[in-house]
Every structure is written in C-alpha cells, then in structure tokens.
py3Dmol code that shows the C-alpha trace and the ligand (Angstrom):
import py3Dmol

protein = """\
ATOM      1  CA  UNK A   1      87.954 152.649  87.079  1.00  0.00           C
ATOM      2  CA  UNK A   2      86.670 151.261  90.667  1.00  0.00           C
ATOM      3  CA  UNK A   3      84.530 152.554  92.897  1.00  0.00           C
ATOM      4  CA  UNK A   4      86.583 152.879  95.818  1.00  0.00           C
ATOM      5  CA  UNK A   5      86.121 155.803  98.726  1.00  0.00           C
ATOM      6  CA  UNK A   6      89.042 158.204  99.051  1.00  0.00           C
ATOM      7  CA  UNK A   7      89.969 160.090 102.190  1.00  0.00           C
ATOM      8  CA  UNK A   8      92.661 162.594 103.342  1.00  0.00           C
ATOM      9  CA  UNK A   9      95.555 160.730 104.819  1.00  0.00           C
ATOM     10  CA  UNK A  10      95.239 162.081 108.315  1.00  0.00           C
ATOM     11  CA  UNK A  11      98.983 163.214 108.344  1.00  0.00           C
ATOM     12  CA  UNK A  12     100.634 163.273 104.844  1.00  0.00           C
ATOM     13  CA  UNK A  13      99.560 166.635 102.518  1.00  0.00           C
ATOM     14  CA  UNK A  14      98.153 165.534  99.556  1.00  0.00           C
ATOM     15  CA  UNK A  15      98.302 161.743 100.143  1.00  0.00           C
ATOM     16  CA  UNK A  16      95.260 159.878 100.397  1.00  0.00           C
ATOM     17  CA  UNK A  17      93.834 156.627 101.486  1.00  0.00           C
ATOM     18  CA  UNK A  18      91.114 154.008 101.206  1.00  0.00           C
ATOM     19  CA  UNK A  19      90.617 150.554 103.188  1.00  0.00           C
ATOM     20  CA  UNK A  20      90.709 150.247 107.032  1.00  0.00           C
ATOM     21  CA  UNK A  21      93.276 150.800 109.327  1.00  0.00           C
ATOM     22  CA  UNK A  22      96.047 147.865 108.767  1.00  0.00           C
ATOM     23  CA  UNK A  23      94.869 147.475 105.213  1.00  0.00           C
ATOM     24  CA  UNK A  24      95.242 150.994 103.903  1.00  0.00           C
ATOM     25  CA  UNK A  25      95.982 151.994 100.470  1.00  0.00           C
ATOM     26  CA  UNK A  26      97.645 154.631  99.727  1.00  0.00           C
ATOM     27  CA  UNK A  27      96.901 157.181  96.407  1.00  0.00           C
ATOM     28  CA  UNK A  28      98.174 160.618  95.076  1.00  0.00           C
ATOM     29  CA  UNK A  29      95.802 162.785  92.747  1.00  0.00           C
ATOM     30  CA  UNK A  30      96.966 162.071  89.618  1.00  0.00           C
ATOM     31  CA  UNK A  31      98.376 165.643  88.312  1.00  0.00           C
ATOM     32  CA  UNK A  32      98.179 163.388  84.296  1.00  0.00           C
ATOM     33  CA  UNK A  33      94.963 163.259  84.205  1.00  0.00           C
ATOM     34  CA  UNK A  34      93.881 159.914  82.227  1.00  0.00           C
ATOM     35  CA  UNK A  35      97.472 158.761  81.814  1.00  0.00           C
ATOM     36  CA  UNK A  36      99.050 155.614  84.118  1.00  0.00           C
ATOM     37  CA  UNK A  37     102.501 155.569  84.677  1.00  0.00           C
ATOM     38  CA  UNK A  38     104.252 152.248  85.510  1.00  0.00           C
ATOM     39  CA  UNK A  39     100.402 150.279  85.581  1.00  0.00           C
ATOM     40  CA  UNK A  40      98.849 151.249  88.761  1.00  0.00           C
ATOM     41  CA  UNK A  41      95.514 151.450  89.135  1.00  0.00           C
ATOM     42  CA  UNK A  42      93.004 154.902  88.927  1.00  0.00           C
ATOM     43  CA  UNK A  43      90.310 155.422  90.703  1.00  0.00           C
ATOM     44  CA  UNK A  44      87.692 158.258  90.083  1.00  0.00           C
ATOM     45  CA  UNK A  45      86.166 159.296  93.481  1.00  0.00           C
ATOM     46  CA  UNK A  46      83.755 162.393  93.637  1.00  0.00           C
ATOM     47  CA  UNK A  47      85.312 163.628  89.887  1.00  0.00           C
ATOM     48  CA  UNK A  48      88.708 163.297  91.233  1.00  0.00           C
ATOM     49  CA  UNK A  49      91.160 160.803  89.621  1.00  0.00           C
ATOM     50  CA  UNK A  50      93.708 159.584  91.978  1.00  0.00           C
ATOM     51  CA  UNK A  51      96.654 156.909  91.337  1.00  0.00           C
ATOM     52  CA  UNK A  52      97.072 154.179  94.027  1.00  0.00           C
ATOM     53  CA  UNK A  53     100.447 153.939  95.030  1.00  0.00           C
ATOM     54  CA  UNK A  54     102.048 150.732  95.205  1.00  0.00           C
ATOM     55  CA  UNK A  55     104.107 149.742  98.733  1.00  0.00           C
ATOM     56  CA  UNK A  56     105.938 147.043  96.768  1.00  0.00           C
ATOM     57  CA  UNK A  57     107.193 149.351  93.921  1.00  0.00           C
ATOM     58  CA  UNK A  58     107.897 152.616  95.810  1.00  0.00           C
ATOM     59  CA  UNK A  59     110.166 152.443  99.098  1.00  0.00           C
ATOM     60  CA  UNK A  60     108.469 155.660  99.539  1.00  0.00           C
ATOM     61  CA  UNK A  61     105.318 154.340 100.004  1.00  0.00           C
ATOM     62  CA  UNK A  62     106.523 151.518 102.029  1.00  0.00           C
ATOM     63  CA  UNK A  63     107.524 154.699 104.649  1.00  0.00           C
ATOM     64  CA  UNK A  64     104.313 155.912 104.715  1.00  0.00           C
ATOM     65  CA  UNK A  65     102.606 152.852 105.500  1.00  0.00           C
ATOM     66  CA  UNK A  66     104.935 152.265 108.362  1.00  0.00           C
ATOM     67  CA  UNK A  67     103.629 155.445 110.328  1.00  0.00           C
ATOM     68  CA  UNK A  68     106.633 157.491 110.193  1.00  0.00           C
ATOM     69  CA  UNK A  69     106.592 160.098 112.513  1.00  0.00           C
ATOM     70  CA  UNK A  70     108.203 162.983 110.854  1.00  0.00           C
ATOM     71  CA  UNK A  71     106.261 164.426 108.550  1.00  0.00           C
ATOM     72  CA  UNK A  72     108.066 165.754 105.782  1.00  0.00           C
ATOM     73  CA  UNK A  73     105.529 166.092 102.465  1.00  0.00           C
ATOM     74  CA  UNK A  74     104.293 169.824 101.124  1.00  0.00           C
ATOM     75  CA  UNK A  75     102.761 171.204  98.053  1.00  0.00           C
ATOM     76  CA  UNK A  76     106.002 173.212  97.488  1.00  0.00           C
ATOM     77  CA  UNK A  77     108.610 170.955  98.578  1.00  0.00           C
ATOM     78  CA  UNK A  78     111.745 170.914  96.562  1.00  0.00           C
ATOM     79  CA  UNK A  79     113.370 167.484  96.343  1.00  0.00           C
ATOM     80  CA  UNK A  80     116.693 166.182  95.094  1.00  0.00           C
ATOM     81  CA  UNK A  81     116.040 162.876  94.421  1.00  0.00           C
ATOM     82  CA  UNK A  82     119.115 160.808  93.591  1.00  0.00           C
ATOM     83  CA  UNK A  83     118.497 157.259  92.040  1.00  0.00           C
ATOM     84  CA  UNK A  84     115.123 157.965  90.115  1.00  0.00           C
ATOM     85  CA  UNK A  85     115.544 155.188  87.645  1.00  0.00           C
ATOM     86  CA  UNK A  86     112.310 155.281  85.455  1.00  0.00           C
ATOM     87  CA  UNK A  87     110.480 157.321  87.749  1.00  0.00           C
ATOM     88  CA  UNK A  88     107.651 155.020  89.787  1.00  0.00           C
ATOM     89  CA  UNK A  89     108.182 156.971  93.042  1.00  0.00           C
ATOM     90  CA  UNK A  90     109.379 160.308  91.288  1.00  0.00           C
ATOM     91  CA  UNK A  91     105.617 160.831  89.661  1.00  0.00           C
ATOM     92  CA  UNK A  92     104.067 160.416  93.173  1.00  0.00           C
ATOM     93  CA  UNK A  93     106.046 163.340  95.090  1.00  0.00           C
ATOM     94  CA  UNK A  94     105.032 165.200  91.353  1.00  0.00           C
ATOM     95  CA  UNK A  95     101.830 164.573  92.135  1.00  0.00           C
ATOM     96  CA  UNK A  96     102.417 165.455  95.951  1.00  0.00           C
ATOM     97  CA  UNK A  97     104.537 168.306  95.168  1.00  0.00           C
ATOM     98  CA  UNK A  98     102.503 170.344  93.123  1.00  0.00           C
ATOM     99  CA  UNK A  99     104.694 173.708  93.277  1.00  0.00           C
ATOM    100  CA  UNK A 100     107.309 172.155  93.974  1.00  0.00           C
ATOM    101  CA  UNK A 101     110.150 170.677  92.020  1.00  0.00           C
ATOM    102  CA  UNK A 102     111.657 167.641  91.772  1.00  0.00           C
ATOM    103  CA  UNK A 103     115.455 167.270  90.510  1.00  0.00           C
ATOM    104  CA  UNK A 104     115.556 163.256  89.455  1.00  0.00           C
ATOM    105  CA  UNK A 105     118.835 161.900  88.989  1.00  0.00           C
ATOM    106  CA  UNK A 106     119.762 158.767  87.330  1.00  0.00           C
ATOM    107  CA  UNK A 107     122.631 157.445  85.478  1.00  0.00           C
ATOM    108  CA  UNK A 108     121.492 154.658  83.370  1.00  0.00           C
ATOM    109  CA  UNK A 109     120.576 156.576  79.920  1.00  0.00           C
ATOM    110  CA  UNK A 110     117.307 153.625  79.317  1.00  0.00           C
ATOM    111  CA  UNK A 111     115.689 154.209  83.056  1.00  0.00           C
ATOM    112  CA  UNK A 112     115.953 158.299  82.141  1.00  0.00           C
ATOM    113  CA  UNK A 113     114.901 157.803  78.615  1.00  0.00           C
ATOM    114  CA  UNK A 114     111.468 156.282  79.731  1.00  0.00           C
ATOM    115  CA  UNK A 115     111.164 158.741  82.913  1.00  0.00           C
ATOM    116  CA  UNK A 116     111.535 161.829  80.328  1.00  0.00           C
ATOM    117  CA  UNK A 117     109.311 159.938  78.072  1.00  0.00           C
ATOM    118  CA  UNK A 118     107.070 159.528  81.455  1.00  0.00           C
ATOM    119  CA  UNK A 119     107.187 163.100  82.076  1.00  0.00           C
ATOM    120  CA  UNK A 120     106.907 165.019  79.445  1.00  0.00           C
ATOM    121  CA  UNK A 121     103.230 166.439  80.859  1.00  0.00           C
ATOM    122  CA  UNK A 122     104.504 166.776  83.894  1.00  0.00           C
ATOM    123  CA  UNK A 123     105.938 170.290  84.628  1.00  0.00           C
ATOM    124  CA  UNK A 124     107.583 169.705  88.111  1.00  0.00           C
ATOM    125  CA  UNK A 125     110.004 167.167  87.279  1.00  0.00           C
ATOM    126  CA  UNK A 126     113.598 167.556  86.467  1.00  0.00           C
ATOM    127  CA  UNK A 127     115.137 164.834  84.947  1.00  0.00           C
ATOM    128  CA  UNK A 128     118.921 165.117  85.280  1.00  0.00           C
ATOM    129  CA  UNK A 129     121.118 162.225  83.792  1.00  0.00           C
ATOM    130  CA  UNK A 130     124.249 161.771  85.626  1.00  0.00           C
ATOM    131  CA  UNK A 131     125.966 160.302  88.328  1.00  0.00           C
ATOM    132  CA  UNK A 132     124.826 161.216  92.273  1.00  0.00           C
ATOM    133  CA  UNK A 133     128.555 160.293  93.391  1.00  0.00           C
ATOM    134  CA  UNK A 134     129.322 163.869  91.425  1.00  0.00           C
ATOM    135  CA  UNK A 135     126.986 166.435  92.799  1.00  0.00           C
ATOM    136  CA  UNK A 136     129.084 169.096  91.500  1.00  0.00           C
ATOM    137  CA  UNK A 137     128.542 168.100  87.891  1.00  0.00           C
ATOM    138  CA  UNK A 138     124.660 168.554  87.943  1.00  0.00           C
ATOM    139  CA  UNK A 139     124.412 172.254  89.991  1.00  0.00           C
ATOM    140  CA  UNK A 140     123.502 174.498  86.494  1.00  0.00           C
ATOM    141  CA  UNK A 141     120.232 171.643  86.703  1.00  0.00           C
ATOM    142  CA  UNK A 142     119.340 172.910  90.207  1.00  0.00           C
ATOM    143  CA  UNK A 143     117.575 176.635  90.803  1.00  0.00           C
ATOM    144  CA  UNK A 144     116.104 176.374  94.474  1.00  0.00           C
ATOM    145  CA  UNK A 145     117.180 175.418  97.647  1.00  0.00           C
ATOM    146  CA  UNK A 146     116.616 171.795  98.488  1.00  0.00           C
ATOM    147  CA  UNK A 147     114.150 170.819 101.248  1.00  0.00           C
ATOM    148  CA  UNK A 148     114.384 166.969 100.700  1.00  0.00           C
ATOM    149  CA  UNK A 149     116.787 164.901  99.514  1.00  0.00           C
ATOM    150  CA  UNK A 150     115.575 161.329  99.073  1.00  0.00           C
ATOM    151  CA  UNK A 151     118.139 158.455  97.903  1.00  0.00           C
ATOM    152  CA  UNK A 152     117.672 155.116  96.703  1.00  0.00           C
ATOM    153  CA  UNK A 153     120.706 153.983  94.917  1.00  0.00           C
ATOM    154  CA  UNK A 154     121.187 150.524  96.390  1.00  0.00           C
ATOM    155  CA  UNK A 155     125.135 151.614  96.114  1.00  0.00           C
ATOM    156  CA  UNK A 156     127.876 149.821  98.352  1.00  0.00           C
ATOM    157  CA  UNK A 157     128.667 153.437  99.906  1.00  0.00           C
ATOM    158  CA  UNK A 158     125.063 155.210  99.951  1.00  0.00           C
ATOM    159  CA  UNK A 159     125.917 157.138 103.065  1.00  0.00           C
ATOM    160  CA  UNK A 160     128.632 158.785 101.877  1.00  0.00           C
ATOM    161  CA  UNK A 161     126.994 159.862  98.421  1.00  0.00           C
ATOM    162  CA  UNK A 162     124.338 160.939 100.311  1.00  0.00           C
ATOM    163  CA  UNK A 163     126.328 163.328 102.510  1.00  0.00           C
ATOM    164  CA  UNK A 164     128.245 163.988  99.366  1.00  0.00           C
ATOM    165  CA  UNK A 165     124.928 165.627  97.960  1.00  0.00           C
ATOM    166  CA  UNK A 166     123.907 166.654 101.265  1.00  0.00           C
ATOM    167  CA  UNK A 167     126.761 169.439 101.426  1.00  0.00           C
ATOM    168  CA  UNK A 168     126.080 170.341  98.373  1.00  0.00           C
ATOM    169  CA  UNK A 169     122.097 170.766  98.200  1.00  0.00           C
ATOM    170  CA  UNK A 170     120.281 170.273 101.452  1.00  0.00           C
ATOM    171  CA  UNK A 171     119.370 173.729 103.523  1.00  0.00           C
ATOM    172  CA  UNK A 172     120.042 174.456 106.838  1.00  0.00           C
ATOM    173  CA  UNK A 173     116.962 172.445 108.289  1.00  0.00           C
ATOM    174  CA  UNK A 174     116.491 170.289 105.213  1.00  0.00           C
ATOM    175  CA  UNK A 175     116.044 166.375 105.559  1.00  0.00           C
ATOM    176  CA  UNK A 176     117.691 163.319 104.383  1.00  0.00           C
ATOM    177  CA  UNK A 177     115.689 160.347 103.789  1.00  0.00           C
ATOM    178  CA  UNK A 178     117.670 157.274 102.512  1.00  0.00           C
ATOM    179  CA  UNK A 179     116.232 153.669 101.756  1.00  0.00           C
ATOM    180  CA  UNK A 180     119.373 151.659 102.529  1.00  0.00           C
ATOM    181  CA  UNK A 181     119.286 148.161 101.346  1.00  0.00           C
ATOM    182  CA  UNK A 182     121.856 145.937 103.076  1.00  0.00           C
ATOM    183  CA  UNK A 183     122.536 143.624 100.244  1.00  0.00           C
ATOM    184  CA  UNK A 184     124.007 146.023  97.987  1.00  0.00           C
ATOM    185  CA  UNK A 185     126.567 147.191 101.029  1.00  0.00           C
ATOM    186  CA  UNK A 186     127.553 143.566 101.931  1.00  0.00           C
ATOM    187  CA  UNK A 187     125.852 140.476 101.174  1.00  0.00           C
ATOM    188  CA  UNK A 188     127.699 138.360 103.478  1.00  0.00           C
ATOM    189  CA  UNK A 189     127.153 140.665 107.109  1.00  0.00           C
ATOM    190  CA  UNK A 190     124.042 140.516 108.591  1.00  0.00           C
ATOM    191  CA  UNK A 191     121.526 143.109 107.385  1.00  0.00           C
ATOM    192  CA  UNK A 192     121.543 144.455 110.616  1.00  0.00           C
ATOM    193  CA  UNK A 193     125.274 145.197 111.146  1.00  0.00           C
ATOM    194  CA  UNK A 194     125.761 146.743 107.299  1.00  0.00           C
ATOM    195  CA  UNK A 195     122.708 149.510 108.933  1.00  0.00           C
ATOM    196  CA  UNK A 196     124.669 150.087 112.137  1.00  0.00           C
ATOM    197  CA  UNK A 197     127.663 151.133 110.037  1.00  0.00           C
ATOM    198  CA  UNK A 198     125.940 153.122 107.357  1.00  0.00           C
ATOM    199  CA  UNK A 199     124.168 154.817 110.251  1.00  0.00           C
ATOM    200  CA  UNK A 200     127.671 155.466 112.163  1.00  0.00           C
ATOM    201  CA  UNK A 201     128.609 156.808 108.838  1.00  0.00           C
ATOM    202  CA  UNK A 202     125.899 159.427 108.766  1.00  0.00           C
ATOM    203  CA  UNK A 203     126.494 160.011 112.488  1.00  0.00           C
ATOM    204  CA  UNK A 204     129.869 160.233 112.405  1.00  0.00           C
ATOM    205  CA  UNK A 205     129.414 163.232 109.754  1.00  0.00           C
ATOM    206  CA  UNK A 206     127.437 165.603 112.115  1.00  0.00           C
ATOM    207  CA  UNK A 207     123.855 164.077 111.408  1.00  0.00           C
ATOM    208  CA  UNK A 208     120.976 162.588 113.596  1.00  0.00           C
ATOM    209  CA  UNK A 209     119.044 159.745 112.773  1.00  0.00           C
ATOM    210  CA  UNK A 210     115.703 160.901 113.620  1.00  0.00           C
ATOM    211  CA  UNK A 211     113.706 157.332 112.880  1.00  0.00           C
ATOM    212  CA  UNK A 212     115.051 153.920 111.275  1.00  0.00           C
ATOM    213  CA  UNK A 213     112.437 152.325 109.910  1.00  0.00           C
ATOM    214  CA  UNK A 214     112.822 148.669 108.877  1.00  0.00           C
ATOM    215  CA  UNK A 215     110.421 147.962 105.864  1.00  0.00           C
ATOM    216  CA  UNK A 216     111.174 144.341 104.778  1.00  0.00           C
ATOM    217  CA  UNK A 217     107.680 143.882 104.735  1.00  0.00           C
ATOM    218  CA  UNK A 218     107.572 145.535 101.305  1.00  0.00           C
ATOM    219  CA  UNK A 219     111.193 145.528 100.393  1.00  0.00           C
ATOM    220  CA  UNK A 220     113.864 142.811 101.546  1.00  0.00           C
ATOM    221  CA  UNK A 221     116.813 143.452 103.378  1.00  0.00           C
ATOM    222  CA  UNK A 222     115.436 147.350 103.446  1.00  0.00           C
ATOM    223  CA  UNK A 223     115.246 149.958 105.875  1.00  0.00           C
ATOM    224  CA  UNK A 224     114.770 153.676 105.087  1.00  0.00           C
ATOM    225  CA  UNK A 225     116.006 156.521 107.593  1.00  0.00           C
ATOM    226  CA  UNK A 226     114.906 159.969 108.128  1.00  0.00           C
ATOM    227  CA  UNK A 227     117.823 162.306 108.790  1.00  0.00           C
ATOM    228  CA  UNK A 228     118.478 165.435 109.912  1.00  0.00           C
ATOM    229  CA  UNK A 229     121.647 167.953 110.409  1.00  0.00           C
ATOM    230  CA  UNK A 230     122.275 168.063 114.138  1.00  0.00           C
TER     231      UNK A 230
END
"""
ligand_1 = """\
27
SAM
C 116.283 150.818 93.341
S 116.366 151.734 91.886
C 115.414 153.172 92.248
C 113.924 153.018 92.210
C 113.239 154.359 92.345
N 113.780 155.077 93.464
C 111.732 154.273 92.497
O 111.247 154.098 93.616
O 111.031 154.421 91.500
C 117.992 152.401 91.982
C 118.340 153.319 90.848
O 119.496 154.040 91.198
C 120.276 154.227 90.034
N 121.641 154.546 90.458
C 122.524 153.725 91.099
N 123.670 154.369 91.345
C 123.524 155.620 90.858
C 124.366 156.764 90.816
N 125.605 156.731 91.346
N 123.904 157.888 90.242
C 122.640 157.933 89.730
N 121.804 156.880 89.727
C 122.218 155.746 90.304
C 120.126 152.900 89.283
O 120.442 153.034 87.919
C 118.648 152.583 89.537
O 117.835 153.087 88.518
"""
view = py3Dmol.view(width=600, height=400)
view.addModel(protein, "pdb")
view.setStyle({"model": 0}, {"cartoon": {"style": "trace"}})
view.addModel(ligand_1, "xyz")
view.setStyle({"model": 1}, {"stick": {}})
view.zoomTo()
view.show()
C-alpha cells in the first residue's frame, strides 16, 4: 500500500482519481476489501481502500480518461455486459455499481471459470456463460430492466449483436456503449472505414451515435461509442 491522495472524479459517481490533470489515475473503492483482482494496485487513503484502474487493461477506463461527455455511471445502474471474459473491467462497474447489478456474459468456459472464481464475494455480479449472438437463451439470468449495455467482443459483426441484445434488454432511454476494434471486423480496410460502417450499421437500425471516441492511445485500432435510441 502507497500513499497516494484520492479525490472524487469531478464527473463519474463513485470513480476517483489521483495525479494532475493529463496524468490522472483513475480508482474504484474496492467493494473486496483486501483482495486484488487481475494485480492492480491498492491504495489506502483516509481508511478507504481503493483499486487503481488500469487504462491499458479496461477499454472502460480508457473512456473515462478520454473525457467523455455523457455521463452514464450510478450506484444502481443495471448493466448487461456482453464479452466479460475474466472480469478486469466487470469488478470495476461492481465496485461502481454498488446496488446495482451486473449481468456478465462470456462464452469461453476458462475466462468465466476464473471471473466466478473472481467473484464469489462479490454480490452484484452475474456471471452468465453463453453466447451474446443469442440473447434469447440467457433471459431466465436477467431480473431488471437494463440501463447499460456495454460490449466488447472484438467480433467481425459487433454492431449487429449489439442491437441483437439491444432489442432484447436495453429500456426505453437506456445506452449502448460498444468498444469496437477494427481489426477483428477487417484487417485489411483501414481502421477508419471498418468504424464508418459499423456506425452506419447502428444508424441504419434507428440509433444515434452520441460520441465516437477513438482510444488507440490505450488500445490499438480501438474506438468505443456511446449510443443511444433515437
Ligand atoms: C476483449 S475481451 C473482453 C475484455 C473485457 N471486456 C475486460 O475489459 O475485462 C473479449 C471477450 O469477449 C468474449 N466473446 C467474444 N465473442 C463472444 C460472444 N459471442 N459471446 C460471449 N462472449 C464473447 C471473448 O471470449 C473474450 O473473453
């Protein structure tokens, strides 16, 4: 444990910072108290443990430190989030999300294996093994209306299963935030091309990109957008 000074992020609920601006880290308070998750460092600051959360690990993260200007985090959010692999980014919107829930789908039986394992203490997470190209086949795993639906996939047609989920899931004024990565659509198109179609895609389907946010600083060949039903 560091001694490092923790403040409120000045727009994200229950995300907090340290550093100066252009250097910021970012932390949640860590809802396991003692316990790590995938290495990241605690800090204890005024009897408080927090976790810092890593930019490079969670695409999440990466948002946030690009100044999004939605804001779209609550204690009780309820999140779908589709493409949780061993959880990294899941156990900071747990630790965000504190009555809320979050429904974590993955399909590869190791990554949910070591998130359950994860997760155990946790009491917000859902862990829900199956496929997000199927939303039909996981709605007995989901009891309350979703506010969120966050997908990282890296799947050739990531619009489509995210509209796919969004009919299913997302309420009325719910959001869609997807980290599209450009090499998993087409590795021969430019990067920016592959997120002009995906976008169109989305578009094309009713919804408005509210931001595109390019975070290759963090993540290559990544950009996440926030979307909304128009
Ligand atoms: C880039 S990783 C996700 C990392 C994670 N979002 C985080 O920040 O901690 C993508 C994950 O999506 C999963 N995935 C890919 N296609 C899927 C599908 N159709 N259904 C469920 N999970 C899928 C992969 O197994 C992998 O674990």
């Amino acid at each position: 444990m560091s001694k490092i000074e923790i403040r409120n992020h000045p727009k994200f609920f229950n995300v907090f910072i340290s550093g100066p601006k252009g250097k910021l880290k970012l932390y949640t308070r860590n809802l396991d108290k003692g316990n790590r998750f995938y290495g990241e460092k605690l800090v204890l600051y005024k009897g408080i443990e927090y976790r810092e959360w890593d930019p490079y690990r969670s695409k999440l993260a990466a948002l946030l430190l690009e100044r999004p200007i939605s804001n779209f985090l609550s204690e009780d959010i309820n999140c779908l989030y589709l493409g949780a692999s061993s959880g990294t980014t899941v156990s900071h919107l747990s630790d965000i999300a504190k009555s809320g829930v979050i429904y974590s789908v993955e399909f590869a039986e190791r990554s949910i294996r070591q998130l359950i394992q994860n997760t155990s203490r946790r009491k917000n997470i859902i862990p829900i093994l199956d496929d997000a190209r199927y939303p039909q086949n996981y709605a007995k795993s989901i009891f309350s209306s979703i506010d969120l639906i966050y997908q990282d996939v890296s799947q050739p047609n990531q619009a489509e299963i995210a509209l796919t989920n969004c009919n299913y899931y997302l309420k009325e004024n719910g959001l869609l935030i997807i980290a599209i990565k450009s090499q998993s659509i087409d590795s021969i198109q430019k990067s920016e091309v592959v997120y002009a179609q995906e976008k169109k895609v989305l578009e094309k389907a009713g919804y408005n990109i509210l931001e595109s946010i390019n975070i290759h600083k963090y993540a290559a060949n990544h950009i996440v957008l926030i979307v909304k039903r128009k």
